[in-house]
C-alpha positions, 0 to 999 in steps of 0.5 A, spaced: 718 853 468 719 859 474 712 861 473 709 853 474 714 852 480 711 859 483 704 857 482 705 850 485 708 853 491 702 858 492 697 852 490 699 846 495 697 849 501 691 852 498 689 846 495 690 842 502 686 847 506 680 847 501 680 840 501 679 841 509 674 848 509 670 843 504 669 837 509 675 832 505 681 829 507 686 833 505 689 829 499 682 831 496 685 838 495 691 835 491 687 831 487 684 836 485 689 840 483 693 835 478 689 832 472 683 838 472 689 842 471 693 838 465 685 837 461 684 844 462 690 846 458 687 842 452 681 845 452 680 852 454 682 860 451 686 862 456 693 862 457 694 864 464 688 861 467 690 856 474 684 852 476 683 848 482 680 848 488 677 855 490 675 857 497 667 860 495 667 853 491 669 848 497 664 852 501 659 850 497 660 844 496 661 843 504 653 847 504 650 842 499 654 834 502 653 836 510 645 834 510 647 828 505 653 824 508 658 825 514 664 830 512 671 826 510 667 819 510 667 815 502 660 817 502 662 825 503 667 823 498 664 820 492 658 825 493 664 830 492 666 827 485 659 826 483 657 833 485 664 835 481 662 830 474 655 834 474 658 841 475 663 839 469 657 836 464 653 842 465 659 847 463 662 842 457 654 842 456 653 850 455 659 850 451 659 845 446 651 848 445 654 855 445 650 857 450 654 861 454 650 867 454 646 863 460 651 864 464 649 872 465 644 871 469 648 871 474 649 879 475 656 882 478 652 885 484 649 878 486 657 874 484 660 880 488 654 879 495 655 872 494 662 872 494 662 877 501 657 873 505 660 866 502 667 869 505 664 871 513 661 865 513 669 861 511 671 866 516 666 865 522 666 857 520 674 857 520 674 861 526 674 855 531 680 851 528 684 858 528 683 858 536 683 850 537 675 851 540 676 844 538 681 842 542 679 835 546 683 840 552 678 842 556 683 846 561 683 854 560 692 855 558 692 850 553 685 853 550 689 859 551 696 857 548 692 854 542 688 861 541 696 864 541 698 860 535 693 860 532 692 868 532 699 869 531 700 864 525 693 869 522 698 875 523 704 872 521 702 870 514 698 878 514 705 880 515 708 875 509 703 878 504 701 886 502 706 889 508 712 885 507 710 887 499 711 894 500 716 894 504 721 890 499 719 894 494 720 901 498 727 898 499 728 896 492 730 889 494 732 885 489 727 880 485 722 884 490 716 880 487 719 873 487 720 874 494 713 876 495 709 871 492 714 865 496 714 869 502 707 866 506 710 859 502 716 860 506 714 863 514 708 856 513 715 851 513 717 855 518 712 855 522 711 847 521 719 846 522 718 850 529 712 846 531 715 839 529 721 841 532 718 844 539 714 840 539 708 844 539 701 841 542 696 843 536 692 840 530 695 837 525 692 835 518 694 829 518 698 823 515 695 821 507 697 817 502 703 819 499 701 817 492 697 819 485 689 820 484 686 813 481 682 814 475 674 812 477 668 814 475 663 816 479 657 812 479 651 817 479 644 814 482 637 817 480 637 819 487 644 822 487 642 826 481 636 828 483 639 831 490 644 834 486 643 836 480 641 843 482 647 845 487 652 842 481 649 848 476 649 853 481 656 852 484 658 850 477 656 857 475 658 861 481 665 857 479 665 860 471 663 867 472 669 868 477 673 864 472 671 868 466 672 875 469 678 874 471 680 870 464 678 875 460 682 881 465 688 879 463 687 877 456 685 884 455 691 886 458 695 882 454 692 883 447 688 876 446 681 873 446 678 869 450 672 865 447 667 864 453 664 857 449 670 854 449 672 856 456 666 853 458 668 846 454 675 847 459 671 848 465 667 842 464 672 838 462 676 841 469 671 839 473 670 832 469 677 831 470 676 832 477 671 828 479 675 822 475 680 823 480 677 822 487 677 831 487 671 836 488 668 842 483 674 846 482 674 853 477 679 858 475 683 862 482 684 870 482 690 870 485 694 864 483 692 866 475 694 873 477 700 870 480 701 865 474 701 872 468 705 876 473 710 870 474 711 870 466 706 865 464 705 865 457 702 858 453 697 853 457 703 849 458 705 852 465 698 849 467 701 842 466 708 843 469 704 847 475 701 840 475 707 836 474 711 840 480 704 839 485 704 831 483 711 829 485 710 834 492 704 830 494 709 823 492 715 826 495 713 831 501 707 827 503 710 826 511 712 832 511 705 836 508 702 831 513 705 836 519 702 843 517 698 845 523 690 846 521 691 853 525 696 854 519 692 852 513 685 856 517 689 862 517 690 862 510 683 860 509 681 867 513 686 871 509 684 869 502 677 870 504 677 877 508 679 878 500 674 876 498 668 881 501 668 887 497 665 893 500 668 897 496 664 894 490 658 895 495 659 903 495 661 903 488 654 900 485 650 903 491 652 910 488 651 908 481 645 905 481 642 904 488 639 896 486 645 894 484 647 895 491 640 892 494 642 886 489 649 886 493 645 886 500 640 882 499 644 876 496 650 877 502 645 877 507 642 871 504 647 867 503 648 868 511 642 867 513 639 861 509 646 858 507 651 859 500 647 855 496 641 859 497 643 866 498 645 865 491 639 863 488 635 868 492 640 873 489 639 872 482 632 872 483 632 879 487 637 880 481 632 879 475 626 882 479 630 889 479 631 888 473 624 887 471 622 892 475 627 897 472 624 896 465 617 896 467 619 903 469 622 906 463 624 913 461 620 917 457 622 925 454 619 929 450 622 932 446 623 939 442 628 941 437 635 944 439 634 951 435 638 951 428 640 944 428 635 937 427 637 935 433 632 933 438 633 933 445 629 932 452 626 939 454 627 938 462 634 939 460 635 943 454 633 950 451 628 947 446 622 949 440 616 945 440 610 945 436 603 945 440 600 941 435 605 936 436 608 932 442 614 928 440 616 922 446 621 919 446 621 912 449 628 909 452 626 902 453 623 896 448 616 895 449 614 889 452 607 886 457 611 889 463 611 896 461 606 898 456 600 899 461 606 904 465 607 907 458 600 908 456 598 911 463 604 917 462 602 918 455 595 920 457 598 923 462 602 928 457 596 928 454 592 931 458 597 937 460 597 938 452 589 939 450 591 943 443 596 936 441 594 933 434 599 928 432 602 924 437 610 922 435 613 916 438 621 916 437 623 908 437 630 910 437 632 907 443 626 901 442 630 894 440 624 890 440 616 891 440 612 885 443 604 884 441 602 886 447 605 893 447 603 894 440 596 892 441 596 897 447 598 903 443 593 900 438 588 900 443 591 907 445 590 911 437 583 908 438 582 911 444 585 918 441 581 917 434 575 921 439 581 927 441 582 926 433 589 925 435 593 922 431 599 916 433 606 917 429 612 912 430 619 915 428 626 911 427 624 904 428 630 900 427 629 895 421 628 888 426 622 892 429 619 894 423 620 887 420 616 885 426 610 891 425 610 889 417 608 883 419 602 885 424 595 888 422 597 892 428 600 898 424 595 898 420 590 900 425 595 907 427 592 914 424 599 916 423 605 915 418 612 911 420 617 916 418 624 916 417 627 920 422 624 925 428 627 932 423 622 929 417 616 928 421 616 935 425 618 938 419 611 933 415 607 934 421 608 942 423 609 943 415 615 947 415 620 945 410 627 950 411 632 946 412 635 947 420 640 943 419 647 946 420 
């Protein structure tokens, strides 16, 4: 019970916000935050997950109507909800065919870049709204005096969140953490009983209909399928994988198991809800999930009473909603979205793989130059291409045996004995068209600098998979050596590849053996025998 009444008290004026940041009136945002939530419950693994509006989400889907209809318009609205229907078809679609692997495409460096350039361009967008530039005053002061609201209600809500945090718990207030979670709650009815009661000249959201979403289903056209079909599994993926990561945190944390299949079905079957309800896309949220298991959350249940508590607020509170300041609700926006850039991760990717910090750039710096929709389709993009690049440059070794043991390892990085009439490579990457011509070009190489080589032995410990073209490369290799009189040897092939050669001419053309283990082959290869185990 506490924790539904927390998260609806935290969900309430995001939901309003987000319906506006995604060009929507503001009754959107509830709408989309009552039924989406009750059918998740029914349908998903988690048992902590809040879904509903999201900021990266409303961006998006603002991104992709803003060419095709006039923001807040019944035409904006019901692309809205059809953008929503086929986002949850796609999801419920992937799940119930198990597909849930596809959503790996989309890399943590490519989410984490499109989630930074996503939030700089909520912040530059909602900027406008904080500082009253829209104002219809064009006098100096009350341009001014919007400017001061609005800057004092972004750090007032500043001061509300991790500062007043940290202070109630130094201070060892008692129920520190509850006060927390309801304190910006509580400073935004502040501010609006001041703004009301002063009488306070700034934008408000408006008045909207006190009452609960009616159940349509949106009417999709060939044309309407045809300008949004490509952005609705976009959002719907960028949407999952938030969802999802999240989801399996605190499941981890919690000792439960998440099914990512069915999480899809739920996600899908949210967003269809959403889309029924005059809603638009919605996905699991950080910090209202985080918010919901902190609070002691523990059965999908809590989603369906945070549901309940949300839909007698917009009945019962609707007037009073209506009074929220737009500068109020742009405040929180900016809030949750310096959050969400993550420079941090930029650093830490950076330093352990330099192209997952490029993948990180180049999808931030393509969301803010060519927009949301295509920043992240340019970022999964540069993603599988640094991919493809960095298994068509794979690792090759040679390799010696460590002395006293039958251990084989890298000769650069260990002591090791070798064999002059062998050279044992190993080779770290399964062998594909991508990278056979590499790896045949640093054979000869190794070769070349080993004129007394007899046996060539390729090590296939580390090869999960030998497409044709990469066998008729080594094929074309051993005939190539037939002349040096070297011969080509495969050691520790794993059974789903020798299943794959039994099945091709190509092993036969090989002048070597298959042996079991590279110790077997030095000790057939060199003709020692003695045992060097330990």
């Amino acid at each position: 019970m506490s924790a539904s009444l927390i998260v609806a008290a935290l969900l309430i004026p995001q939901s309003l916000a987000y319906a506006l940041l995604a060009g929507l009136p503001a009754q959107a945002g509830i709408y989309a935050s009552i039924l989406p939530l009750i059918i998740y419950a029914f349908f998903a693994s988690s048992m902590v997950q809040s879904v509903g509006p999201m900021a990266i989400s409303a961006v998006m889907t603002a991104s992709t109507l803003a060419p095709l209809a006039l923001a807040g318009s019944a035409e904006y609205s019901a692309l809205a909800a059809s953008l929503a229907l086929l986002s949850g078809l796609f999801l419920a679609a992937l799940g119930f065919m198990q597909l849930g692997f596809v959503t790996q495409f989309l890399s943590h460096p490519v989410i984490n870049g499109f989630t930074s350039g996503a939030a700089i361009l909520i912040i530059v967008g909602q900027a406008p709204f904080l500082l009253g530039v829209q104002s219809n005053t064009p006098q100096l002061f009350p341009q001014l005096q919007h400017a001061m609201f609005g800057l004092s209600c972004l750090s007032l809500l500043w001061l509300a969140g991790s500062p007043l945090s940290k202070l109630l718990h130094h201070n060892k207030i008692p129920y520190a953490s509850l006060i927390a979670k309801l304190s910006p709650l509580l400073l935004m009815l502040m501010v609006t009983g001041i703004v009301y009661t002063l009488d306070i000249k700034t934008r408000l959201i408006g008045a909207f209909p006190a009452t609960l979403p009616t159940i349509i289903w949106p009417a999709i056209s060939l044309n309407t399928l045809s300008q949004l079909w490509l952005p609705a599994i976009t959002i719907s993926l960028a949407g999952f994988l938030q969802s999802i990561t999240i989801a399996q945190s605190l499941a981890l944390k919690a000792r439960r198991n998440i099914d990512s299949n069915q999480e899809l079905i739920g996600l899908g079957a949210a967003n269809i809800a959403a889309a029924a309800s005059a809603g638009f896309p919605v996905s699991g949220g950080f910090s209202r999930t985080a918010v919901n298991a902190a609070s002691g959350a523990n059965t999908p249940m809590a989603g369906v009473m945070t549901a309940t508590w949300i839909a007698l607020a917009a009945h019962w509170l609707g007037d009073y909603l209506a009074l929220l300041p737009q500068a109020l609700l742009a405040a929180t926006i900016i809030l949750v979205a310096i959050r969400l850039i993550d420079f941090n991760f930029l650093a830490r990717s950076w330093r352990y793989d330099w192209r997952d910090g490029a993948a990180f750039i180049s999808t931030a710096l393509a969301v803010l130059i060519f927009g949301p929709m295509q920043g992240i389709v340019a970022g999964a993009g540069v993603s599988i291409l640094l991919f493809l690049y960095r298994s068509s440059q794979p690792h090759i070794a040679i390799v010696g045996r460590i002395a006293g043991t039958e251990h084989f390892r890298n000769i650069h990085r260990f002591t090791t004995q070798t064999d002059p009439r062998i050279v044992a490579v190993r080779i770290d990457e399964s062998l594909y068209f991508g990278n056979s011509a590499k790896i045949q070009a640093e054979l000869i190489h190794i070769l070349a600098q080993t004129p007394a080589t007899e046996h060539l032995l390729l090590i296939l410990s580390a090869v999960n998979s030998i497409d044709y073209s990469a066998m008729e490369t080594i094929s074309l290799l051993q005939e190539n050596l037939r002349a040096r009189q070297i011969k080509i040897h495969l050691a520790e092939v794993k059974g789903p590849v020798m299943d794959h050669l039994r099945r091709s001419e190509k092993l036969s053309t090989l002048d070597g053996e298959v042996f079991l283990s590279t110790h077997s082959a030095m000790q057939a290869l060199s003709g020692v025998k003695e045992d060097f185990s330990i």
